[in-house]
Structures are given as structure tokens and as C-alpha cells.
C-alpha positions in Angstrom: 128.5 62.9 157.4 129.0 65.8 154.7 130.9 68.6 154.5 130.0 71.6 155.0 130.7 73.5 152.0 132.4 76.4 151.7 131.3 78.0 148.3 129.8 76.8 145.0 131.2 76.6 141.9 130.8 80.5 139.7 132.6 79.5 136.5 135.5 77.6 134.9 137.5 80.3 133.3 139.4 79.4 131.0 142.4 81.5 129.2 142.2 81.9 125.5 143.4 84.1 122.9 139.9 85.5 121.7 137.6 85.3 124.4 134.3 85.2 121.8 135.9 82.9 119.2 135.6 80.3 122.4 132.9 81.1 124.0 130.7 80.5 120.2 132.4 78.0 120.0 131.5 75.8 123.2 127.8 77.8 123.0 127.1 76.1 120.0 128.6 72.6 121.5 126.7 72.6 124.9 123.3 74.8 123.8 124.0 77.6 126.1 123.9 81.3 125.6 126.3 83.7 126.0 125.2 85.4 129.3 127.9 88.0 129.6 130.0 89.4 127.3 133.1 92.6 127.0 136.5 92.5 125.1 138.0 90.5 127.5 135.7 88.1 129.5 132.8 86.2 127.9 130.3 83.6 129.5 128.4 80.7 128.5 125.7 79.3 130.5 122.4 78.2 131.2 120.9 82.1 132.5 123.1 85.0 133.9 122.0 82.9 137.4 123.4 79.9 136.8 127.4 78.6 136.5 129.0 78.0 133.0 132.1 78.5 131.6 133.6 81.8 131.1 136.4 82.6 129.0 139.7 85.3 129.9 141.7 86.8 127.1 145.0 85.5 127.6 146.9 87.2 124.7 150.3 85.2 125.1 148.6 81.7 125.6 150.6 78.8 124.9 148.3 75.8 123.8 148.8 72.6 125.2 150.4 69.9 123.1 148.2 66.7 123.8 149.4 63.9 123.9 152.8 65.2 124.2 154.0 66.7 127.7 155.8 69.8 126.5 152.7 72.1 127.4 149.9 70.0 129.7 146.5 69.5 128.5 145.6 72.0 131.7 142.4 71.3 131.7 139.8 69.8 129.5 135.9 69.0 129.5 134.1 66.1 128.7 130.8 66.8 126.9 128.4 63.7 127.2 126.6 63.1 123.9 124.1 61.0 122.6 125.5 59.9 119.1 129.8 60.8 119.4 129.5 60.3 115.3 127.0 63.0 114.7 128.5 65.1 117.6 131.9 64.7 116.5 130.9 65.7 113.0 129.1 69.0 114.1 132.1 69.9 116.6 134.7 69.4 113.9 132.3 72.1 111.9 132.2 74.5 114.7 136.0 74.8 114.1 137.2 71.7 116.8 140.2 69.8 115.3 140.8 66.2 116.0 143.9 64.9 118.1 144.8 61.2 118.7 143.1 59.7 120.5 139.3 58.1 121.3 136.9 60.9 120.4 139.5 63.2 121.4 139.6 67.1 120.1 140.7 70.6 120.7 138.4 73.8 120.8 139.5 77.1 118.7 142.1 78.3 121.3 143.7 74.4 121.9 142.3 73.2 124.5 141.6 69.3 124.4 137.9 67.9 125.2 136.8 64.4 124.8 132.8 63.4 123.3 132.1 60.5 125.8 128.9 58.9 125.2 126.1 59.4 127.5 126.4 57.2 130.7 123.2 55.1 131.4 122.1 57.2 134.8 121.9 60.5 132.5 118.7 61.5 130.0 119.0 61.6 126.5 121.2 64.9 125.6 118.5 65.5 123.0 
């Protein structure tokens, strides 16, 4: 039997020093728009009907330190991709910067994200 839900997911917000740094930033990775946009909030996603990330000035962030444990990863994404060579070439453009890891990097603000490639059950990303 299934649950009943009790809400839908809005957004992952996600803190960041410069809210529109990030939110180009992940546009560009995932092909999304910025829907919503002011000095301190900024959203990517598909249409401003639809769920996406948004990202929250957080002026005194502290990145995390992946792999080490001093500051935990938080949170992080994994973006399916069709060719993790080509993708990780275009994110590391974009202003990603590798950390150890397989296919392992960090957006502007820190925060890790992983290229997996695309599972079998899931359409060609491009």
C-alpha cells in the first residue's frame, strides 16, 4: 500500500556565497533556466512551475572539505551524463574543480557533485 503523501518536493536550496555565480553555474550543467532571480535567492529549473534547485546567499558559508570530515560534504547532486569525459571537461570549464575521487567535483561555492554515467533504464541525456 503507499503513502499518502504529504507534500511535494519545491526546491533544494542550497546556501552559497553568490547566489547567481551558482545558479549559472548548475544552469549551464543541467540545461535549465534561471526561473527566478533577486540579490539573494536565485532558481534553476525546468519552468517557474516546475521544482529545481534554488540557491540562498549564505555570506559566512564554510565549504565542505571532501573527502576530509572537518566540514561534511552536506549535500551533493549527482548529474547523470551520457559521456563523463566530455561532461567532465565542459563542467571543469564552467568553473567546477576536481576533488579525489571517481568523477568527483565541486561547483563555484564548494559543494561536491559526482558525473555518474547514465544508468540503462534512463534516455540518452542528449
Amino acid at each position: 500500500m503507499a503513502a499518502v503523501p504529504l507534500g511535494r518536493l519545491h526546491h533544494l536550496i542550497v546556501d552559497c556565497p553568490d547566489p547567481m555565480v551558482e545558479a549559472r553555474f548548475w544552469s549551464a550543467v543541467l540545461g535549465d533556466p534561471i526561473t527566478y532571480a533577486d540579490e539573494d535567492f536565485v532558481v534553476v529549473s525546468a519552468s517557474t512551475s516546475a521544482s529545481g534547485l534554488a540557491f540562498q546567499r549564505a555570506v559566512d558559508l564554510t565549504p565542505p572539505t571532501w573527502p576530509e570530515p572537518a566540514v561534511p560534504q552536506q549535500m551533493h547532486l549527482d548529474v547523470m551524463v551520457d559521456d563523463q569525459a566530455a561532461a567532465a571537461e565542459a563542467v571543469l570549464a564552467l568553473g567546477a574543480r576536481p576533488l579525489p575521487g571517481d568523477h568527483v567535483y565541486a561547483d563555484p561555492a564548494g559543494h561536491p557533485f559526482c558525473l555518474i554515467r547514465r544508468p540503462t533504464w534512463a534516455p540518452p541525456v542528449t
